[in-house]
N, C-alpha and C positions, 0 to 999 in steps of 0.2 A: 261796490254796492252789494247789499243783500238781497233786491230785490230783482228781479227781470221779466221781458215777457213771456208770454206762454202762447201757445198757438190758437186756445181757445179767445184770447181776447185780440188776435190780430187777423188784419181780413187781406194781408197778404201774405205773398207765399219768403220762405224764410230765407231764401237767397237775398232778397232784398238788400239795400244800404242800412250800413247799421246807423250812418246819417238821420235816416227818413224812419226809423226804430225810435231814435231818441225823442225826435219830433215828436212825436203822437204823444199826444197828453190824456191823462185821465185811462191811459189802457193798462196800466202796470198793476200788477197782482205778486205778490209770494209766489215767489217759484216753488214750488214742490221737489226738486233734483236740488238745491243747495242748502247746503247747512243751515238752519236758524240760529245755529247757536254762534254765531260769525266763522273767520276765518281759523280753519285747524291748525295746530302749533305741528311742527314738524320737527323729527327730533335728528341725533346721528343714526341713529338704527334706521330710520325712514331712508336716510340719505344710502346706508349701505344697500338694504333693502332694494332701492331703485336701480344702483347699483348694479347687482347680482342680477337683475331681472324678478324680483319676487313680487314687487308691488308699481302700481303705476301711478303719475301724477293726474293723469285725467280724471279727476270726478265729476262723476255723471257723466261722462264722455258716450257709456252705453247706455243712454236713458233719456237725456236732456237733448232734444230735436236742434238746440241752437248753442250750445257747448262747442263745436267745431267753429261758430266763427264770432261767438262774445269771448270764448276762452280759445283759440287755437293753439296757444303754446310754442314753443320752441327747442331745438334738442341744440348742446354746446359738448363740446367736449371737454372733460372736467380732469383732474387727477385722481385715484381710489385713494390715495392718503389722504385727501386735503379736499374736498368736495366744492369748497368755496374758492379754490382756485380754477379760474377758465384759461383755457389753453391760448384761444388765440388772442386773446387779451392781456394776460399777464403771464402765463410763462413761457408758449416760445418769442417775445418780444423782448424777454430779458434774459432769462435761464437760460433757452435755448441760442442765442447770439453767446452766451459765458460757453455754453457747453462746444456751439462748434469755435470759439476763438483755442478753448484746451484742444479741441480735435486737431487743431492744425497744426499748433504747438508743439505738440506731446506724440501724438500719435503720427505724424507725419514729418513733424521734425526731427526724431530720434532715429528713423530709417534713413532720411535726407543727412545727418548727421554722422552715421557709421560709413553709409557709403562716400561722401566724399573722403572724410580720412584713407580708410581703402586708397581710394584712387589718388590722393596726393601722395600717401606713404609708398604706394604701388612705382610711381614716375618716379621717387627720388631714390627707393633702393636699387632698382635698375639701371643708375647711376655707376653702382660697383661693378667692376669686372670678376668674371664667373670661368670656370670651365668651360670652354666651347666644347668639349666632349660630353660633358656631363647634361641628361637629359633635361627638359625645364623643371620639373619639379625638384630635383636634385639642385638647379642653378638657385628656386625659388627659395630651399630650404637652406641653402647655405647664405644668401642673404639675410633671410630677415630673422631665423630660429638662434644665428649669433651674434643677435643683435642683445646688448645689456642694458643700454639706456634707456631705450624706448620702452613707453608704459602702456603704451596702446598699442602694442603687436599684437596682443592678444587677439585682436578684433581680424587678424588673418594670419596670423602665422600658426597655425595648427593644420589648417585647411593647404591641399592640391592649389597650386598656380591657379587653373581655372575654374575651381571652387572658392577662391578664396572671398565671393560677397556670400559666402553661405550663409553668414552669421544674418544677413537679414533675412533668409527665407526664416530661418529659427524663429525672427519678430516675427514676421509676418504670419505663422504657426498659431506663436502664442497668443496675437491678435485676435487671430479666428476660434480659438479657445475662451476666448477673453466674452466677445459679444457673444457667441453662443450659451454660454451661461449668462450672462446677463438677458439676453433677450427672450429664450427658450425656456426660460425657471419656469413657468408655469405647463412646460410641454417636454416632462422627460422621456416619453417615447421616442420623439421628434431630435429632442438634445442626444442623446446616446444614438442614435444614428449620426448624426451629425460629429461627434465625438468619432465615432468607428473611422468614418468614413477619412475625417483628418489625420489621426494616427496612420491609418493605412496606405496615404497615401506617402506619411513620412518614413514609414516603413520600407516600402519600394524602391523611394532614394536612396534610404540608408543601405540599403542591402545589395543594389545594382550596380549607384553610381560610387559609394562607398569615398564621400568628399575627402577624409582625413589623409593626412602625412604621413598618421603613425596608425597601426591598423588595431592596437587598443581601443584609442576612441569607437575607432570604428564599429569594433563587435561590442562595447557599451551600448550606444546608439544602435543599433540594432534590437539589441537587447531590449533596454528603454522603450523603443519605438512597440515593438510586438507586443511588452506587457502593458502597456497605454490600449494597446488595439485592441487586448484581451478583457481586458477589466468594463469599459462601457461595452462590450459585443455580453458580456455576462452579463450584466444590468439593463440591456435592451433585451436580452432572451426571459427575465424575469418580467420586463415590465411586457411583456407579449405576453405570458402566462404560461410559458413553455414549462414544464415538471424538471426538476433538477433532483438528482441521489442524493442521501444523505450524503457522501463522502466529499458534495459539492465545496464546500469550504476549505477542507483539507486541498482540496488540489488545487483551488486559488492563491492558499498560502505557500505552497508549495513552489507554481510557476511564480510568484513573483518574486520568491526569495533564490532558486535554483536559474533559473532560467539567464541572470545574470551574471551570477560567480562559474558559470559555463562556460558564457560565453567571452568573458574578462578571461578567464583561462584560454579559451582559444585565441582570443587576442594576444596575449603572453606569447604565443608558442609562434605565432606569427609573426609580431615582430623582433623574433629570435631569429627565424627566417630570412627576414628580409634585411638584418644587419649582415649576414653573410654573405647574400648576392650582392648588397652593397659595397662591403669591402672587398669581392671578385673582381666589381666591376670597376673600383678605384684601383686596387692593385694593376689590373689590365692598363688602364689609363695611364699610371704612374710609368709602368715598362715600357710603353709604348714612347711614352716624353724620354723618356732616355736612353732609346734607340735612337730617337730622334737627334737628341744634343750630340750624342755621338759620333752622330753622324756630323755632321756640323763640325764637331772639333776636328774630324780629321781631316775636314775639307779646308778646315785652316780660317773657319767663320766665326765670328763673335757670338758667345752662345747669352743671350738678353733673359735675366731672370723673368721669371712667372709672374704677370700683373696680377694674379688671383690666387698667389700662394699665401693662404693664411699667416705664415710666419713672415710676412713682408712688411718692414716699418711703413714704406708708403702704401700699403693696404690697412695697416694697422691706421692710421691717422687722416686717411679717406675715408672709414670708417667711424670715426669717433666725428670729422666734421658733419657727416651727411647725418648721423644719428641725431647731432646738436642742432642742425637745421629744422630734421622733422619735428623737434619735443618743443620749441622755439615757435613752428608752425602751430602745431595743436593747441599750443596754451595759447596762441592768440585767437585763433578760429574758436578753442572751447568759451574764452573771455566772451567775444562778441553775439555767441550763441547763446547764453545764457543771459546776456544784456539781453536782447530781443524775448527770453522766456518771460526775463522778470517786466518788461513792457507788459505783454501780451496776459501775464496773470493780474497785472494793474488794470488793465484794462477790463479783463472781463469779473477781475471782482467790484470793480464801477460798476459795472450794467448790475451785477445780481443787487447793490447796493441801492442803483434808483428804482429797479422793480419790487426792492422791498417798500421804499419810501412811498412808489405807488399807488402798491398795495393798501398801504395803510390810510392813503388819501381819498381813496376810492370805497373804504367800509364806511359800512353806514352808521353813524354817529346816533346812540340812544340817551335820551336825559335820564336822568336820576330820576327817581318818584318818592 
């Protein structure tokens, strides 16, 4: 309506039922607080506008004595793209059901998915017989690093025995990199801390516990790790207002191109190192087994080949069956895995499918003129 009452023409007080308001006949007058000119068109700029906080929908809200209960309004939460979508109405009932069916998916099943592998490849190479002198990372690297078949070694054979689920903390990294940009884009003070704070703490690992087999990776990752920590800690000291030298630039091209052919070089130099205490400590090994046999022959005892001598046919072919079991296992577990994604994407592109249909059932239909 364009008309309403006014307090001048009512003889109660305005709390009253808007009931016993309508009732009253012959008391209504022109409002003075509402348009004459009817209902105002509102455009997208209004809609940003309200938006932003710049403009409000109340009119006459500061004026009109009875605007709080013939107009009180309602607040919804809306999207900034799309204004005419409501949240709890139409996208977390369908969007949001798609977006967490991909979270569980995607995001939870691709960890759930590395670590089981791990751990069934883990039981079945421990299958082959190893040096019982030889320490476990030595026993772990002579399993699984001579393994040829296997296509998904990858996912632990780089990595220490008891680092070998490393590879998920990396997801789980890139994870926390992943929503912090997505969620923080509007808060880079906030994001480059949060940035700092995850590099550094993967720096620590890297540097401490030092996961790898081979100590290249090792001072990569290092490397990697510090100049990640380096670059958002510069981007959060700018977005502080901290003063930086002109030379500022120069020395960030610098660390990030220096900082790693450094440290790749000392990796080099290390595992040049550690190839020589290993073949001290095989050759020890070796002398000792053949003190041993020796002994043994002259005692006039059958001296029983090495089950874990690499040139052993029955090692050679314990080897190729266990590797045809694992690759046998993986293609059916990846089969089955990906049957369940491709469900799980049917499914939640259904939901986005009826929330569009509802969408468009629920707009309001205008005739031609």
């Amino acid at each position: 309506p364009v008309a309403s009452p006014t307090l001048a023409s009512l003889s109660f007080s305005v709390s009253q039922d808007l009931s016993a308001i309508r009732a009253v006949e012959g008391t209504c007058e022109a409002c003075p607080f509402f348009p004459r000119s009817g209902a105002p068109i509102y455009t997208a700029d209004d809609f940003a506008a309200v938006y932003d906080g710049r403009r409000s929908w109340a009119l006459g809200s500061q004026s009109c004595p009875l605007a709080a209960e013939l107009c009180p309004g309602t607040t919804t939460l809306r999207l900034a793209e799309s204004p005419d979508l409501e949240c709890e109405q139409l996208v977390l009932p369908f969007y949001g059901l798609a977006s967490a069916l991909m979270l569980v998916c995607f995001s939870l099943g691709t960890p759930f998915l590395y670590g089981h592998l791990i751990r069934e490849h883990t039981w079945r190479y421990f299958q082959l017989p190893a040096d019982p002198a030889a320490d476990v990372d030595d026993q772990w690297a002579w399993r699984v690093q001579l393994s040829k078949s296997n296509k998904a070694s990858n996912l632990y054979a780089d990595f220490e025995y008891r680092f070998r689920y490393y590879k998920l903390a990396v997801l789980v990294q890139k994870c926390l990199l992943i929503v912090t940009l997505i969620f923080c884009a509007e808060l880079p003070l906030f994001a480059a801390g949060i940035f700092v704070v995850i590099h550094a703490i993967f720096l620590a690992i890297s540097s401490f516990l030092r996961p790898y087999l081979d100590p290249r990776p090792d001072m990569l990752a290092i490397a990697v790790s510090f100049v990640s920590t380096f670059n958002p800690a510069m981007a959060l000291l700018a977005f502080l207002g901290v003063p930086a030298p002109d030379w500022t630039g120069l020395a960030i091209l610098a660390i990030n191109l220096g900082v790693p052919i450094c440290f790749v070089a000392v990796g080099v130099y290390l595992r040049h190192m550690q190839r020589g205490k290993k073949a001290e400590a095989a050759a020890r090994r070796a002398e000792a087994l053949e003190r041993e046999r020796r002994s043994l022959a002259e005692l006039g005892e059958d001296v029983d080949e090495d089950e874990w001598d690499p040139d052993s046919p029955f090692l050679r072919l314990q080897r190729q069956q266990i590797e045809r079991a694992i690759n046998e296992y993986t293609l059916r577990f990846l089969v089955n895995f990906f049957a369940i994604v491709v469900v799980f994407c049917f499914l939640a592109g259904s939901v986005v499918l009826l929330g569009f249909f509802n969408r468009n059932l629920q707009a309001p239909v205008i005739g031609h003129t």
